[in-house]
DOFI-553385 format. One record per residue (C-alpha): residue in one letter; residue number from 0; x negated, z, y negated. Coordinates in steps of 0.02 Angstrom, whole numbers. Example, Ala and Ser with C-alpha at 12.3 -4.5 7.8 and 13.67 -1.06 7.14 Angstrom:
<atoms>
ATOM rest  nr     xx     zz     yy
ATOM    A   0   -615    390    225
ATOM    S   1   -684    357     53
</atoms>
This chain:
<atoms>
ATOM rest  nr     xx     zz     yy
ATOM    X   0    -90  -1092    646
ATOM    X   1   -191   -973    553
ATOM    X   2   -170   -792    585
ATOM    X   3   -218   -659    468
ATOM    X   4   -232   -461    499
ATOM    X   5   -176   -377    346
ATOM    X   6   -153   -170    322
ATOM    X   7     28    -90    329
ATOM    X   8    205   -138    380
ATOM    X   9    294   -315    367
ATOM    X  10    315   -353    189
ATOM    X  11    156   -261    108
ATOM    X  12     75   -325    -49
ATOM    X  13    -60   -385     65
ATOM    X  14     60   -485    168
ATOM    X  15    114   -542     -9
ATOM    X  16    -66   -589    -21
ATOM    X  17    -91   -681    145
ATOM    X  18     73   -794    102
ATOM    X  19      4   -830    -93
ATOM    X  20   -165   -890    -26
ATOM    X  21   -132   -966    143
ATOM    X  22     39  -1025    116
ATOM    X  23    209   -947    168
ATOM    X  24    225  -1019    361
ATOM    X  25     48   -923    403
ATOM    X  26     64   -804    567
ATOM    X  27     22   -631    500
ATOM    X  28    -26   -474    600
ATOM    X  29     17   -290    529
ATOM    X  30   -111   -179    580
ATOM    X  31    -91     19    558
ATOM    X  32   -266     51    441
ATOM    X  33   -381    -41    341
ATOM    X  34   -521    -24    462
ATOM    X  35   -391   -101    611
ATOM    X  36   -387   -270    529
ATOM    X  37   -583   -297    547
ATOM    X  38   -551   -238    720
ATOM    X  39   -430   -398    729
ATOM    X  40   -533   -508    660
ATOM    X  41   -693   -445    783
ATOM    X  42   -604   -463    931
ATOM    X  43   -525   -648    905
ATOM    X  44   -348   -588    899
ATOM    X  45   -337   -643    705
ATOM    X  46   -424   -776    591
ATOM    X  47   -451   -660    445
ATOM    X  48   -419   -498    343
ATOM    X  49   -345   -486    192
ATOM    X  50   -434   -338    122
ATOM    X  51   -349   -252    -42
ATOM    X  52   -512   -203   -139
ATOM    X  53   -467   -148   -303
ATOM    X  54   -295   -137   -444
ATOM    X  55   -320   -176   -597
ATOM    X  56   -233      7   -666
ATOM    X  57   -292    130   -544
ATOM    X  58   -450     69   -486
ATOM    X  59   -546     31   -315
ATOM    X  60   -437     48   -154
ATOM    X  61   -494    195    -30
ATOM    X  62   -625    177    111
ATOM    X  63   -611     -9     51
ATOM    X  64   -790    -10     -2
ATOM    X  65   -854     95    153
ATOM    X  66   -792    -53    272
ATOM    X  67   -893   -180    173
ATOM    X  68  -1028    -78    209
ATOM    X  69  -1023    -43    396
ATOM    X  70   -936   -188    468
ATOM    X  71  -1007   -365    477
ATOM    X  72   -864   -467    403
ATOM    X  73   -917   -609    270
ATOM    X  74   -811   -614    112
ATOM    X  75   -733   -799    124
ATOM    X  76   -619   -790    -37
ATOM    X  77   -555   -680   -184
ATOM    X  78   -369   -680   -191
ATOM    X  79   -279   -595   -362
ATOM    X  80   -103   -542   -325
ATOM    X  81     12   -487   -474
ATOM    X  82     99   -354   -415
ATOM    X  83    288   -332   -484
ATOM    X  84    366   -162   -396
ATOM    X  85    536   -161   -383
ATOM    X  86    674     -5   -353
ATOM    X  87    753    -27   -185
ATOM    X  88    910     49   -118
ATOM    X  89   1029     52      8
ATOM    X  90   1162    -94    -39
ATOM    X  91   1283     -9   -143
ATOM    X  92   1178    122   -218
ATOM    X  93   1196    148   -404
ATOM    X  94   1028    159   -504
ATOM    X  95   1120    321   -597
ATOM    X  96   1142    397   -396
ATOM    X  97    935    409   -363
ATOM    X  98    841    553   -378
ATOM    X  99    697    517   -275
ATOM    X 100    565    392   -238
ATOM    X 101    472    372    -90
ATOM    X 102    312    231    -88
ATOM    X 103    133    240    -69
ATOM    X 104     28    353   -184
ATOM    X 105    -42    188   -278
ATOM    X 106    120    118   -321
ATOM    X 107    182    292   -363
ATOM    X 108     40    310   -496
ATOM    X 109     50    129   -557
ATOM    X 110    254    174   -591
ATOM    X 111    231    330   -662
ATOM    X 112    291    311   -827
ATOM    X 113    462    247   -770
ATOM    X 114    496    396   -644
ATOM    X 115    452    508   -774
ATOM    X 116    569    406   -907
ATOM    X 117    714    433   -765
ATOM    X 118    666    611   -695
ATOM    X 119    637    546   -520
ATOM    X 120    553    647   -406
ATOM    X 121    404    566   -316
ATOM    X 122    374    570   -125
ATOM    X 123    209    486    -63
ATOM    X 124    222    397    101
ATOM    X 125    107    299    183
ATOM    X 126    157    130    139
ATOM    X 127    267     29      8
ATOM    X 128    337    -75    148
ATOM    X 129    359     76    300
ATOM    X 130    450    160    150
ATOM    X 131    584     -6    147
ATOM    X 132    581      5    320
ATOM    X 133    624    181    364
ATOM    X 134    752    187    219
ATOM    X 135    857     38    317
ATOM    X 136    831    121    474
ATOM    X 137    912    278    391
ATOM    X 138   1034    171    319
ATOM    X 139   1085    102    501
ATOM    X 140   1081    264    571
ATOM    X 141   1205    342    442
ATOM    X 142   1065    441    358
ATOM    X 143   1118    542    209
ATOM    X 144    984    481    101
ATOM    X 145   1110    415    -44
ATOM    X 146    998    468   -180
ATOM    X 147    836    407   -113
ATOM    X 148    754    225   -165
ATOM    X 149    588    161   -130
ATOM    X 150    440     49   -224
ATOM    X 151    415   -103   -170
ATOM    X 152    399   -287   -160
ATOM    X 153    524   -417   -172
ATOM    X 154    485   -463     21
ATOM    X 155    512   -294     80
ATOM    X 156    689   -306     -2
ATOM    X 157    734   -455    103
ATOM    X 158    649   -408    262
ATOM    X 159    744   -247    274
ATOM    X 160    920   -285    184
ATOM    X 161    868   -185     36
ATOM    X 162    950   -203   -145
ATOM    X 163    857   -214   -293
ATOM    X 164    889    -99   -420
ATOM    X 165    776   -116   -556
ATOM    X 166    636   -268   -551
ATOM    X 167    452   -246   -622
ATOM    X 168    467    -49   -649
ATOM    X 169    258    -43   -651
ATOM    X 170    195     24   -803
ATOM    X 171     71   -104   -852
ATOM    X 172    112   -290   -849
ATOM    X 173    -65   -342   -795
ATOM    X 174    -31   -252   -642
ATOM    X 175   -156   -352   -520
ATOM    X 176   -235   -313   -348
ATOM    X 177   -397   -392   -306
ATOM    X 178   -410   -432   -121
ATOM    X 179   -557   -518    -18
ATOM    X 180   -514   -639    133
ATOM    X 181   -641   -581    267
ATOM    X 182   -729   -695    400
ATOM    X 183   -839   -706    539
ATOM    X 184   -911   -852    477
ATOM    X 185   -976   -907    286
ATOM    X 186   -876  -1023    186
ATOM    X 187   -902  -1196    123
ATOM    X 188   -968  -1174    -31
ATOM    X 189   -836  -1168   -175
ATOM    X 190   -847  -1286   -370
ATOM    X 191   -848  -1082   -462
ATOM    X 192   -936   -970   -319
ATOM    X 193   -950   -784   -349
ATOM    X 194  -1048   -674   -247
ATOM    X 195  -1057   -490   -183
ATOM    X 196  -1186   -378   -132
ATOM    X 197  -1212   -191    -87
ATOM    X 198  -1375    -98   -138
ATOM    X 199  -1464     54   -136
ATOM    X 200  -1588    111   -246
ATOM    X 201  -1749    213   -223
ATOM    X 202  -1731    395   -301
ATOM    X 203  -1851    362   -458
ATOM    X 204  -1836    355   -642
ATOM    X 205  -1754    178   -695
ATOM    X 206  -1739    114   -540
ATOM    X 207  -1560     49   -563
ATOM    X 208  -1606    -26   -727
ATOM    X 209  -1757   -108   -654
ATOM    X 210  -1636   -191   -512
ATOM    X 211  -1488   -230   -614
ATOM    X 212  -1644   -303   -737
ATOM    X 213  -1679   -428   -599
ATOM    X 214  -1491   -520   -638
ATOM    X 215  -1531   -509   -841
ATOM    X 216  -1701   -595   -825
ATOM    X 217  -1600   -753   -773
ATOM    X 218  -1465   -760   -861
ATOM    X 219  -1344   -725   -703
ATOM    X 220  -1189   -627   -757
ATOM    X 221  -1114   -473   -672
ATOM    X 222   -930   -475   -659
ATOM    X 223   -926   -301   -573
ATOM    X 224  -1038   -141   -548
ATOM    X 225   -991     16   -445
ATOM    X 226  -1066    156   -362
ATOM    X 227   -980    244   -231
ATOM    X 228  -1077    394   -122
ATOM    X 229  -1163    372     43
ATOM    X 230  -1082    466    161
ATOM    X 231  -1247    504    289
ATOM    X 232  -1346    557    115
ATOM    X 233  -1242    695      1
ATOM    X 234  -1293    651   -184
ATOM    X 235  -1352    491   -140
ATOM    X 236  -1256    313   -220
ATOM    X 237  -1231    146   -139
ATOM    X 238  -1199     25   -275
ATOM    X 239  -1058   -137   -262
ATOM    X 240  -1118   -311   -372
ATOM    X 241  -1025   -447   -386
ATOM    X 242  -1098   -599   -511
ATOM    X 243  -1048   -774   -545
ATOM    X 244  -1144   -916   -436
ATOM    X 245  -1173   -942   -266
ATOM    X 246  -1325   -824   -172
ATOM    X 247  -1409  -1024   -130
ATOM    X 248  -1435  -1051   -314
ATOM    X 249  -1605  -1032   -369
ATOM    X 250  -1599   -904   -493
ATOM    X 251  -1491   -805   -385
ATOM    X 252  -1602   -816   -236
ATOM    X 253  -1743   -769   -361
ATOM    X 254  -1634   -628   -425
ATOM    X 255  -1585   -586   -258
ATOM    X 256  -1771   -577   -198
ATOM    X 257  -1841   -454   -357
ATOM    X 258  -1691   -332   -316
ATOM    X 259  -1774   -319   -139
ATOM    X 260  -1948   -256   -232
ATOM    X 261  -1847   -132   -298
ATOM    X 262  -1708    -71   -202
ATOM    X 263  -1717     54    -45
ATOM    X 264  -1584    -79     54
ATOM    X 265  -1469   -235     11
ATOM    X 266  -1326   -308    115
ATOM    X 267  -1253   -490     51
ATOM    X 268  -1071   -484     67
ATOM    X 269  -1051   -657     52
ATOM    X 270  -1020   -817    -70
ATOM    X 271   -860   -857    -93
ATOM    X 272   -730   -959   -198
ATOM    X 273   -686   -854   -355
ATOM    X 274   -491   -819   -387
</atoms>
């Protein structure tokens, strides 16, 4: 059976994730941090990651990039969730009773609008699913927490006995997570590859131009550009390409051979099925 690491507590998004793209009987592992599920992957004691990379409303997904960068991993897939939050109380909790709501930072800010609509009172935790869990176990425990709910998924709610509330309280309805399935090894290659790299440039006039140029001359289009800062060099930018084809196809390798001309370092992520 295939076993996939993913980051946070049973019934995560990414657990969501895993069970979209590899089906709902797969054996998943809940690892503490993002950087623990490469670990599990390294070691043997999981197949894959499923790696949350970016949300469609609030952006790319912390230290997410940095990983890509300094562990070995090979992106095998692109999985797009669509995330629906829901409000989750303790069974018999009225909506009109809550005054707080505890979840991760993320789903906080992508629900924003509705807990200001309602006057609730925010409370970042570490996780969408720990927050489920430690409500029930404050629930079993006789915790007076009556006017507390959390934000999260439909699977946390039936994992930990929760009640839904309210259903798709997010405040944008294309409300999608981008994740990668990560690999030791390369995949097959896919009918619609895409394909993601990590450069650096050299600190000269129009020397991102001249790299990004590289991908124009051929007519190879860029789905997605970012720079995020190199943490050994203050002031200094790594940049994040994906574009459509597979690294194998001539004008890619041709592409992918200028940008080394130009380009201070360059990292292939891998070629992968796009979602």
């Amino acid at each position: 059976m295939t076993r996939v690491a993913f980051q946070g507590m049973s019934g995560a998004y990414s657990e969501e994730a895993a069970r979209q793209y590899f089906g709902a009987g797969v054996d998943t592992v809940a690892c503490p941090t993002l950087e623990a599920i490469f670990l599990e992957v390294e070691a043997g004691r999981a197949d894959y990651a499923m790696l949350p990379v970016e949300n469609a409303v609030v952006g790319a997904v912390a230290g997410t990039y940095e990983l890509l960068l300094e562990r070995d991993l090979r992106i095998n897939a692109e999985v797009i969730l669509r995330v629906r939050h829901m409000l989750l109380a303790a069974p018999g909790t009225q909506r009109s009773q809550v005054r707080r709501v505890r979840s991760h930072p993320q789903a906080l800010a992508q629900c924003q609008r509705y807990l200001d609509r309602y006057g609730l009172h925010a409370e970042p935790a570490f996780d969408t699913a720990g927050s489920a869990r430690d409500l029930a176990r404050n629930m079993v425990e006789a915790s007076s927490e009556s006017d507390m709910a959390v934000i999260a998924g439909e699977l946390a709610a039936e994992l930990y006995g929760l009640e839904v509330l309210d259903r798709g309280i997010e405040d944008f309805p294309f409300n999608y997570t981008r994740f990668f399935v990560m690999g030791t090894e390369d995949p097959p290659r896919a009918q619609r590859p895409k394909t993601s790299i990590v450069f650096s440039t050299r600190h000269s006039p129009g020397a991102l131009f001249r790299c990004i140029g590289e991908f124009s001359a051929r007519n190879i289009n860029l789905t997605k550009i970012e720079s995020r800062p190199r943490l050994n060099q203050p002031w200094r930018y790594t940049f994040y390409l994906d574009f459509e084809g597979h690294c194998q196809d001539l004008a890619a390798e041709a592409a992918l051979m200028g940008l080394l001309r130009h380009a201070s370092f360059v990292k292939l992520l891998g070629s992968y099925a796009a979602a």
